[in-house]
Rosetta silent file (secondary structure, phi, psi, omega in degrees, C-alpha in Angstrom):
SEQUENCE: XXXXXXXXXXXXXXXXXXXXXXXXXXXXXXXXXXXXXXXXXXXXXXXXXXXXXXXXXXXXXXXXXXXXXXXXXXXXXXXXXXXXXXXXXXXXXXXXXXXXXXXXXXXXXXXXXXXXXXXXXXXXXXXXXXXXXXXXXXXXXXXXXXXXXXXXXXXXXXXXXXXXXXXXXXXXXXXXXXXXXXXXXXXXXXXXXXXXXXXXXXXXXXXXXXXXXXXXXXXXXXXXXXXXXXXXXXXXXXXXXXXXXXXX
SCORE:     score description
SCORE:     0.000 S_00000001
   1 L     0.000  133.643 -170.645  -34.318   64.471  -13.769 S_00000001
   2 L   -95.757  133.515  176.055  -33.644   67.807  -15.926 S_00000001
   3 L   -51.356  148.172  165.932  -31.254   67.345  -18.934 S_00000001
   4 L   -72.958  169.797  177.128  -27.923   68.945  -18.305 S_00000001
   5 L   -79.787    2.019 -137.282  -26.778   71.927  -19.931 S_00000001
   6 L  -172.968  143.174 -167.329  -23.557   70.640  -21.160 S_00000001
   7 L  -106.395 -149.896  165.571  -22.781   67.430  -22.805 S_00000001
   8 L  -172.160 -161.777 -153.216  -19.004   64.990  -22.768 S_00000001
   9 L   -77.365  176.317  134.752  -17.484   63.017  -24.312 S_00000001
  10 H   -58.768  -50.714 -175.569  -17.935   59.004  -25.249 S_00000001
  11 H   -69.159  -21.329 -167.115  -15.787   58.446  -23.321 S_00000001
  12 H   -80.444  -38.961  166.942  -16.294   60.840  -20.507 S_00000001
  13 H   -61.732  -58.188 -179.934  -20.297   59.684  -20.687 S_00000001
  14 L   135.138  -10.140 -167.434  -19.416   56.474  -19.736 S_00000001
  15 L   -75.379   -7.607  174.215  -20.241   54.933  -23.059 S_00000001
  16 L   -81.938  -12.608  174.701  -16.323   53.435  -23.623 S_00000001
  17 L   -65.692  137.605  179.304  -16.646   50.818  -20.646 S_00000001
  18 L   -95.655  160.977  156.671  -15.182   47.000  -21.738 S_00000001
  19 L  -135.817   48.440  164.762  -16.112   44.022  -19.105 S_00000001
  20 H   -43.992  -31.712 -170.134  -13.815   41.247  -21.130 S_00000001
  21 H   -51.397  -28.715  179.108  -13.864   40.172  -17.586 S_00000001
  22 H   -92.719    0.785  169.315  -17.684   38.741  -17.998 S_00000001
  23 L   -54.272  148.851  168.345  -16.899   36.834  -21.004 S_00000001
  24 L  -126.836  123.781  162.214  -17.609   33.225  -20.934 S_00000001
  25 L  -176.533 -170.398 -169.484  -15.554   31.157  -23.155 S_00000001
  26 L   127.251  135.002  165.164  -13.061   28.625  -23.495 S_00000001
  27 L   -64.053  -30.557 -174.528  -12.494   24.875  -23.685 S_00000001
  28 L   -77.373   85.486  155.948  -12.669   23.698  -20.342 S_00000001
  29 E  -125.916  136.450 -173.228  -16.564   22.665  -19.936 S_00000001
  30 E  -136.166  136.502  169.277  -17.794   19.540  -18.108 S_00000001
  31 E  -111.942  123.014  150.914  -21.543   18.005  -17.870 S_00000001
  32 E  -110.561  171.331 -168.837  -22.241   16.056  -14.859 S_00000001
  33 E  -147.321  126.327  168.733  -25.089   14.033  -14.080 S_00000001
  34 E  -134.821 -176.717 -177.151  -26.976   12.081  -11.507 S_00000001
  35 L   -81.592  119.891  154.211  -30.690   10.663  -11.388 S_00000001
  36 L   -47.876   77.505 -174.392  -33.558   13.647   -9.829 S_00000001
  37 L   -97.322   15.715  167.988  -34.490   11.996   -6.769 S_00000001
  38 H    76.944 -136.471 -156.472  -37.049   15.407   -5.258 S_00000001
  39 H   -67.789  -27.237  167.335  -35.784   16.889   -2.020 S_00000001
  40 H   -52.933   -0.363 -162.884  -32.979   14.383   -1.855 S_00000001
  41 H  -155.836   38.905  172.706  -31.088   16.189   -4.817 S_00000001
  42 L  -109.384  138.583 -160.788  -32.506   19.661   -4.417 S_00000001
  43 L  -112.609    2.451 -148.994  -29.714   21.817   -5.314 S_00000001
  44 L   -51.153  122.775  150.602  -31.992   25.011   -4.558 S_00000001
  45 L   -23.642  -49.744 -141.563  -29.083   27.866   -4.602 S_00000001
  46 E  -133.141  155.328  173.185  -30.670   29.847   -1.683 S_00000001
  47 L   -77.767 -171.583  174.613  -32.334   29.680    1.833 S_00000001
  48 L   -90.092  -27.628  171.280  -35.928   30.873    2.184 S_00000001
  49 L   -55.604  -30.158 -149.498  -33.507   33.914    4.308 S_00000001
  50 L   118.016  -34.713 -177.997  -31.376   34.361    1.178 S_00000001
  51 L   -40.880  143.052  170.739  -28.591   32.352    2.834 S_00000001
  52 E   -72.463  133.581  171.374  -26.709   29.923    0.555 S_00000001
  53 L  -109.931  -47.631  170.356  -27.911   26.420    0.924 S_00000001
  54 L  -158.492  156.975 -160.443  -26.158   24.537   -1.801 S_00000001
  55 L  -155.328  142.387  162.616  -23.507   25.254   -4.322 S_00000001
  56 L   -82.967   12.192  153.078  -21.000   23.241   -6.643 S_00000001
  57 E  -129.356  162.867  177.911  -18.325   25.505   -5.143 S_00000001
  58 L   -70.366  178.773 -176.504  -16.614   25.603   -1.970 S_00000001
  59 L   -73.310  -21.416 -174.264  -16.739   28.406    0.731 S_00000001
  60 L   -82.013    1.328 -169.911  -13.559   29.630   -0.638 S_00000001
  61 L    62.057  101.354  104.296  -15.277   29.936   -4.752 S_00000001
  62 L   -91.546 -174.491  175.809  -13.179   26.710   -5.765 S_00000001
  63 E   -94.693  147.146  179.414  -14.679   24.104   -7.364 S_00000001
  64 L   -55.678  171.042  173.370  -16.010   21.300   -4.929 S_00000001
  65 L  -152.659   58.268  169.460  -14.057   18.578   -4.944 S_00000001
  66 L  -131.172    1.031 -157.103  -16.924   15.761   -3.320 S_00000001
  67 L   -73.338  -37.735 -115.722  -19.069   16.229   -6.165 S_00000001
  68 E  -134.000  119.939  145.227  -18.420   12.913   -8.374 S_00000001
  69 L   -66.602  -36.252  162.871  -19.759    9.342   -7.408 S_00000001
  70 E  -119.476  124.331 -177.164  -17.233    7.703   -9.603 S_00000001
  71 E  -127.454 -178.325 -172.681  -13.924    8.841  -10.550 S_00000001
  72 L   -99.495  170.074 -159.207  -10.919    7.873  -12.633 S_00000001
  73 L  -162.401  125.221 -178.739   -7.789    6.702  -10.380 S_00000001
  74 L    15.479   67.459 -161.183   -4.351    5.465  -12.262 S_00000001
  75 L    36.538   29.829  158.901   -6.106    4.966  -15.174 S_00000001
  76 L  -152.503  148.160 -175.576   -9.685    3.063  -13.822 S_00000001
  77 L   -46.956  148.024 -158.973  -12.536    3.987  -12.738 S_00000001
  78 E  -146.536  105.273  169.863  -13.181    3.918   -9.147 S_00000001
  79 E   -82.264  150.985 -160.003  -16.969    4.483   -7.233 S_00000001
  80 L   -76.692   87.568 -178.903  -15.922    6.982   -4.690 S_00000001
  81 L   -79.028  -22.898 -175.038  -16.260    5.645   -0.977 S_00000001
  82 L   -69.199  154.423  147.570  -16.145    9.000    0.841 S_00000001
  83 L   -21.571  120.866  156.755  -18.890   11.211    1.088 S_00000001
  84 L  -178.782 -177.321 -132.122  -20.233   12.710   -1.936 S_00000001
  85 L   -99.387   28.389  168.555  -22.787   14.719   -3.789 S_00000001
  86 L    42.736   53.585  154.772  -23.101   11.147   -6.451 S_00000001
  87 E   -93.981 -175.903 -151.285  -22.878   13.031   -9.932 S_00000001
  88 L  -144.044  100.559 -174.594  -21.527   11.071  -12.502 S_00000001
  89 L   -70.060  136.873 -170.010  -18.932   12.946  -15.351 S_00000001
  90 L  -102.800   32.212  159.918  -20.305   12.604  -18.954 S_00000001
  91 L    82.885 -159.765 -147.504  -17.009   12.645  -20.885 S_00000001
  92 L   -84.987  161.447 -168.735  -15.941   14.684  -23.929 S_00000001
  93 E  -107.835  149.521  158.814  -18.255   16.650  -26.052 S_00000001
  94 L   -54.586  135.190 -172.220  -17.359   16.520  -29.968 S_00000001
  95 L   -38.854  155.909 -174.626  -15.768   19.230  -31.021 S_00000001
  96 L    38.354   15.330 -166.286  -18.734   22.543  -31.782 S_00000001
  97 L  -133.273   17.631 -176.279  -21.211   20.085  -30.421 S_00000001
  98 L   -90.488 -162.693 -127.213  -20.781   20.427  -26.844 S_00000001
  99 L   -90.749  137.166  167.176  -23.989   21.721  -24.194 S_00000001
 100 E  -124.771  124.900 -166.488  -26.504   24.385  -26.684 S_00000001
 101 E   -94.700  126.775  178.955  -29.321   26.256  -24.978 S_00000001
 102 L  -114.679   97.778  147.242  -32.448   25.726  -27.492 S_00000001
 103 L   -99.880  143.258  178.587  -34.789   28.323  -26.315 S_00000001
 104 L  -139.704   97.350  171.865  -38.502   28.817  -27.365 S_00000001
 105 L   -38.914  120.979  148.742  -40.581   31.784  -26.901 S_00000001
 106 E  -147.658  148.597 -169.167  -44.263   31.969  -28.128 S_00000001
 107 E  -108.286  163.793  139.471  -46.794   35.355  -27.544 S_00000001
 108 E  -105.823  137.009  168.077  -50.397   35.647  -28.300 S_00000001
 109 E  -109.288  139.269  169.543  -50.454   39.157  -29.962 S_00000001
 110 L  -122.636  111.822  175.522  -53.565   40.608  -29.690 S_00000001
 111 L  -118.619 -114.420 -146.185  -54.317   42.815  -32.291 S_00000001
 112 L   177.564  145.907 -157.775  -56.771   45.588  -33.712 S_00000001
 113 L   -81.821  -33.069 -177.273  -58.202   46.604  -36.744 S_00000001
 114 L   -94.035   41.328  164.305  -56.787   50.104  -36.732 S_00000001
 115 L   172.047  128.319  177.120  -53.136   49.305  -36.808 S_00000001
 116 L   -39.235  -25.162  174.046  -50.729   46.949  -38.069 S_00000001
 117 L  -101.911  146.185 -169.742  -48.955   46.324  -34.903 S_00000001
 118 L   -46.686  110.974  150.288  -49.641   44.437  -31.992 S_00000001
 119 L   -31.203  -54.945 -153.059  -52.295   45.962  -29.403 S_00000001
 120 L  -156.934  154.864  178.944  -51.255   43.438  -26.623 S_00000001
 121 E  -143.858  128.168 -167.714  -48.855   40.712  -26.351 S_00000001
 122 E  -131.638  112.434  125.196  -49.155   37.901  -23.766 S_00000001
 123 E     1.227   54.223  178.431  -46.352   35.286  -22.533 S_00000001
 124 E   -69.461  -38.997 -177.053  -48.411   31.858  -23.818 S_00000001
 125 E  -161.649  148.985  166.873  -44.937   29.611  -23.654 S_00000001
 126 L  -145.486  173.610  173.458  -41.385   29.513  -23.236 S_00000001
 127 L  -172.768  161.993 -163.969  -39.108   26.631  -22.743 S_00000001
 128 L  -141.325   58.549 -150.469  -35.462   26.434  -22.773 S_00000001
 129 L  -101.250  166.893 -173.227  -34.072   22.868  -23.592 S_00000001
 130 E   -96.949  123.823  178.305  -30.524   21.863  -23.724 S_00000001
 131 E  -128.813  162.607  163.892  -28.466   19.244  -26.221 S_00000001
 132 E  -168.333  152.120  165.462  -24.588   17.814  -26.579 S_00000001
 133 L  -123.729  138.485 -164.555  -23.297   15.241  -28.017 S_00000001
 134 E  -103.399  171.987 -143.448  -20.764   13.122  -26.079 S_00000001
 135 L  -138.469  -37.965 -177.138  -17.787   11.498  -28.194 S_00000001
 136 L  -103.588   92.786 -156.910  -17.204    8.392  -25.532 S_00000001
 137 L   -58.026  -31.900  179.918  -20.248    5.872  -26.622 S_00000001
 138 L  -110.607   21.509  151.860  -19.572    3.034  -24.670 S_00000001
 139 L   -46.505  120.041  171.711  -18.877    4.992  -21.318 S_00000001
 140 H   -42.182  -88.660  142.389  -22.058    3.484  -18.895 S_00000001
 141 H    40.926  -82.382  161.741  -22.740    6.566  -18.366 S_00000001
 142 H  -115.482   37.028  164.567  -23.834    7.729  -21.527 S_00000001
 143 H   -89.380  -16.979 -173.545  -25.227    4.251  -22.842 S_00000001
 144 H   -83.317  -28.932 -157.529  -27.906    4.839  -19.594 S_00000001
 145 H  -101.191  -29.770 -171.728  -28.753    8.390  -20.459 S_00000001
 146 H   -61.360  -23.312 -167.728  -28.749    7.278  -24.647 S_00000001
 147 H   -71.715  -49.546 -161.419  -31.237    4.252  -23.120 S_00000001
 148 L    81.877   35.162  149.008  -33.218    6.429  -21.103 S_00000001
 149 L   -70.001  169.098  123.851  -32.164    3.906  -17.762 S_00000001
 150 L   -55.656  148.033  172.758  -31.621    5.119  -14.674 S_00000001
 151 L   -89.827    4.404  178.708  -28.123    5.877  -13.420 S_00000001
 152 E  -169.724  161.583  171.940  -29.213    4.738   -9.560 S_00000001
 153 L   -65.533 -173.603  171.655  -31.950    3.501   -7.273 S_00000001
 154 L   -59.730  -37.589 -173.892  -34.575    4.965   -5.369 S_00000001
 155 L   -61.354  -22.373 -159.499  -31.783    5.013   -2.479 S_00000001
 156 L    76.974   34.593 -174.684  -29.015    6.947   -4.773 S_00000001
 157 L  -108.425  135.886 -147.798  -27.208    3.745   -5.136 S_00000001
 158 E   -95.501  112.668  174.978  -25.466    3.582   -8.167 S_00000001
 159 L   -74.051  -11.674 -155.550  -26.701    1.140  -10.999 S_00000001
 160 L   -73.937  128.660  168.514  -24.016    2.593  -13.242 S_00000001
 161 L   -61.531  143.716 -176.155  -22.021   -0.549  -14.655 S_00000001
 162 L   -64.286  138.036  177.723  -18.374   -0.850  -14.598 S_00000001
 163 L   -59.968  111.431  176.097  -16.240    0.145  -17.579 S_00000001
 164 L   108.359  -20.709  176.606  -14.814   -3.137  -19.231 S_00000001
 165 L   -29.332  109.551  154.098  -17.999   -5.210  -17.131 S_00000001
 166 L   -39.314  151.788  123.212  -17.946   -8.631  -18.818 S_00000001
 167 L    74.322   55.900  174.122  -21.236   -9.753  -20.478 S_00000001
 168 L  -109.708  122.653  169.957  -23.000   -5.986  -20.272 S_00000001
 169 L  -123.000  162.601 -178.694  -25.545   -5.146  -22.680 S_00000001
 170 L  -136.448  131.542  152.709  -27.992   -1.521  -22.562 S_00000001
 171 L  -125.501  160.577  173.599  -31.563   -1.548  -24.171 S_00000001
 172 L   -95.096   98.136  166.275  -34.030    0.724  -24.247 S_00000001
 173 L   -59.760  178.516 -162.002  -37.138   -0.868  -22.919 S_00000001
 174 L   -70.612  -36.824 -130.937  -40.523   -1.278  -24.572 S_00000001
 175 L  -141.065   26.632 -145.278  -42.513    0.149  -22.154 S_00000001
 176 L  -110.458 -171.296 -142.931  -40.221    1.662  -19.678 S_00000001
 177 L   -91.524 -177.654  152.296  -40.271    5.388  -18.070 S_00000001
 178 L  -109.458  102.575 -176.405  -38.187    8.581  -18.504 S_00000001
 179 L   -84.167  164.982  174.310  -36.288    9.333  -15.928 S_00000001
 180 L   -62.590  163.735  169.188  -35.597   12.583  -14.484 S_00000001
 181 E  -140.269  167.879 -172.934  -31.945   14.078  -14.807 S_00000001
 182 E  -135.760  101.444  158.445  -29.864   16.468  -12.842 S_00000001
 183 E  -115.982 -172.981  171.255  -27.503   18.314  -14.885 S_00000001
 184 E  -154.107  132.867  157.826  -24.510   21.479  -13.889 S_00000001
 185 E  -105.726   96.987 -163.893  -22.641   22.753  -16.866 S_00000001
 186 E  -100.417  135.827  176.829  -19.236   23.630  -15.196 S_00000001
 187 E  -143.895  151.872  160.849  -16.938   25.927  -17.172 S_00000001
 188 E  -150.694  142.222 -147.275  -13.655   27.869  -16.434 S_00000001
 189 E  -120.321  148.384  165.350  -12.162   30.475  -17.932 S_00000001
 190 E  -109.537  168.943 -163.650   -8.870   32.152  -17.349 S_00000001
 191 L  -158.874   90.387 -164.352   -8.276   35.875  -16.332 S_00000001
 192 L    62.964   46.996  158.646   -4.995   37.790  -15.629 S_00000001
 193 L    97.780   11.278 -156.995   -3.742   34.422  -14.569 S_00000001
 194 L  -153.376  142.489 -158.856   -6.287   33.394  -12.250 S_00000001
 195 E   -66.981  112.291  137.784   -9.637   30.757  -12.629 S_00000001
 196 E  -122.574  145.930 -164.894  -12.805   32.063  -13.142 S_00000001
 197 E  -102.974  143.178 -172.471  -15.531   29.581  -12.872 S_00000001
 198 E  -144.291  116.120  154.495  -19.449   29.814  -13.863 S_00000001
 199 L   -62.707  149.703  168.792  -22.232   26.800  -13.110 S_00000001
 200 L  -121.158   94.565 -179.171  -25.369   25.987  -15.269 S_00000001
 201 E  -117.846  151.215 -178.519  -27.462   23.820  -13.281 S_00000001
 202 E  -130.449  114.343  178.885  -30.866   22.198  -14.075 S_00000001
 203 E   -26.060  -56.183 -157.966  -32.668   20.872  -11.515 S_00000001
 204 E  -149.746  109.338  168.309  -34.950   18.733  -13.178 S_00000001
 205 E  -158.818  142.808 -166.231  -34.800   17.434  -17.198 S_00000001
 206 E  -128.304  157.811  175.016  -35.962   14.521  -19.121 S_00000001
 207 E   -44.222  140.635  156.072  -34.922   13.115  -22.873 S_00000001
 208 L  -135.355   -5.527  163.896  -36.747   15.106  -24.997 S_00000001
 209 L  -179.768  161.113 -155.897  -35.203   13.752  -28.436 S_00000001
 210 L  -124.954  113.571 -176.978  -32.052   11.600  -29.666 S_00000001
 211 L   -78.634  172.039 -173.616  -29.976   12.812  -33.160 S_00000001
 212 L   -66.170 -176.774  166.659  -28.795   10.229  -35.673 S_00000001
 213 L  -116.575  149.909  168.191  -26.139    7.899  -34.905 S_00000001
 214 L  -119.425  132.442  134.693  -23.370    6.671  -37.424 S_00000001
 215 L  -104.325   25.254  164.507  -21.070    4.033  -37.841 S_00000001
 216 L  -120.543   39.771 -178.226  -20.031    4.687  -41.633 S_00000001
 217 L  -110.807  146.030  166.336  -18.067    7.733  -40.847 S_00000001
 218 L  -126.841   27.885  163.244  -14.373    7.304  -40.512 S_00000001
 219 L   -91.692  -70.614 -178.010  -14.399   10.743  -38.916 S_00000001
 220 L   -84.248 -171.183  177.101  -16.936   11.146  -36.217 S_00000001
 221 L  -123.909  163.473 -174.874  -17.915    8.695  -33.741 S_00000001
 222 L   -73.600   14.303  177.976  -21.678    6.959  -33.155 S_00000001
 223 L   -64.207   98.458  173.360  -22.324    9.691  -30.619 S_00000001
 224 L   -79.259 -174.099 -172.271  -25.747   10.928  -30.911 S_00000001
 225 L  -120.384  152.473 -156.013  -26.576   14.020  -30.017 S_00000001
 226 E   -97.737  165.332  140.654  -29.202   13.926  -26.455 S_00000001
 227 E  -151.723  156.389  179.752  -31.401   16.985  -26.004 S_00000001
 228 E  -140.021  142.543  176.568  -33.135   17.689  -22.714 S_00000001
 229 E   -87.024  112.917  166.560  -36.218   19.904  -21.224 S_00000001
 230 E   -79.223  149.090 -168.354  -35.848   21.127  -17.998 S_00000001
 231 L  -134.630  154.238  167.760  -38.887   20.959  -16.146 S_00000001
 232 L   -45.690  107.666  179.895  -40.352   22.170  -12.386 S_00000001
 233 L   -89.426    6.791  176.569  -39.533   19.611  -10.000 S_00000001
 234 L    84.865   -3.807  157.636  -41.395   21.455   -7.376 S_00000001
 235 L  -121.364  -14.287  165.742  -38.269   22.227   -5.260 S_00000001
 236 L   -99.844  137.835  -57.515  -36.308   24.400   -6.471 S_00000001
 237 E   160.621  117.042 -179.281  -36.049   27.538   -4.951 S_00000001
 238 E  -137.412  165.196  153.929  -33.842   30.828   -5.129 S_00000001
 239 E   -73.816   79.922  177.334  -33.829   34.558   -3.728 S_00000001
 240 E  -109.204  130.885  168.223  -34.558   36.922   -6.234 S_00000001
 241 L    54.912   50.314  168.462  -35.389   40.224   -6.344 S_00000001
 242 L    78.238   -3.369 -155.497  -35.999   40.423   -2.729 S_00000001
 243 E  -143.831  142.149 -176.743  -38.365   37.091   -2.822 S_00000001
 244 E  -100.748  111.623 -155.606  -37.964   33.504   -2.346 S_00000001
 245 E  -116.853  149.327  143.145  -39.044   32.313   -6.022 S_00000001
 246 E   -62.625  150.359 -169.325  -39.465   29.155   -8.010 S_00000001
 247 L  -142.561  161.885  171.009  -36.703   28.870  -10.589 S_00000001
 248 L  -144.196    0.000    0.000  -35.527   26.416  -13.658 S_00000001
């Protein structure tokens, strides 16, 4: 394309456009959680057409409102008898401590004796893991995920203990597994008066390390803080760029 003859402005160039509209920010964020169970709990976004297959909003862009195995109901907890997609909400985040995207990049550069800069650069690893620390410690919930238990059976039947359950204890066994997790990071922001909402979801992620805990604070709470790797579970699936891709 041949430069023009004639310049403009900033503004006139186009260089003065705002989007506040694409900010993300805000208090209102919620983690839910269930147990990875492979194609039963593939959330895959997209058909192999492109079509939407599954979504944590409704056809109208609300928020679903089947999502939650257990919910609260005139102040107790309730499992959920209707239909539903059996995530589990994992209470309040501590204030500045709520979900943080850890990403980690590493290249091989390959380079050359006649110049200080990189020749070649090669993708070797990336990873992206996630952490928060949750503020309500003896919520089942996140005594299962601090344990590393599962929150349900092979079936999707819920193992999660009742809040207030007489003569409940959580250990971490000696020898026991990791389970997979399923999280969505739900957030919503408002904007000339009106909701807009943006999902994070990970498919597939296991413990990948546990921050201290306290009880000699008379500030904080014993809330450690979780972090988790998402990893390929081998189903999910989106449309991108014209192509029906694996995604994480």
């Amino acid at each position: 394309m041949a430069i023009p003859a004639t310049g403009t402005t900033f503004s006139g160039a186009g260089f003065e456009t705002n989007d506040p509209e694409f900010i993300r920010r805000g208090k209102a964020v919620a983690l839910i959680v269930r147990d990875a169970r492979g194609s039963a709990t593939d959330i895959s976004p997209h058909n192999s057409d492109g079509s939407v297959r599954w979504s944590p909003f409704s056809q109208d862009n609300k928020l679903r409102g089947d999502m939650f195995a257990r919910r609260k109901v005139n102040g107790f907890y309730v499992t959920v008898a209707d239909e539903n997609e059996g995530f589990l909400h994992g209470g309040s985040f501590k204030d500045g401590e709520g979900p943080v995207s850890k990403p980690k990049i590493s290249s091989d550069h390959l380079m050359r004796v006649q110049s200080n800069y990189p020749y070649d650069s090669d993708l070797t690893e990336e990873s992206e893991a996630f952490s928060f620390t949750l503020l309500d410690t003896a919520n089942p919930v996140y005594q299962r995920l601090r344990n590393n238990r599962p929150l349900c059976d092979a079936n999707g039947n819920l193992l999660l203990e009742d809040p207030g359950q007489a003569d409940v204890g959580f250990g971490r066994l000696l020898n026991g597994a990791s389970p997979g997790r399923q999280f969505i990071l739900v957030r919503e922001r408002k904007w000339n008066g009106l909701p807009i909402y943006s999902a994070t979801g990970y498919a597939l992620a296991r413990l990948d390390d546990i921050g201290n805990s306290k009880m000699g604070d008379k500030k904080d709470t014993e809330g450690a803080e979780l972090s988790y790797l998402p990893l390929p579970d081998g189903y999910f699936m989106a449309y991108q760029d014209g192509e029906y891709q694996d995604v994480i």
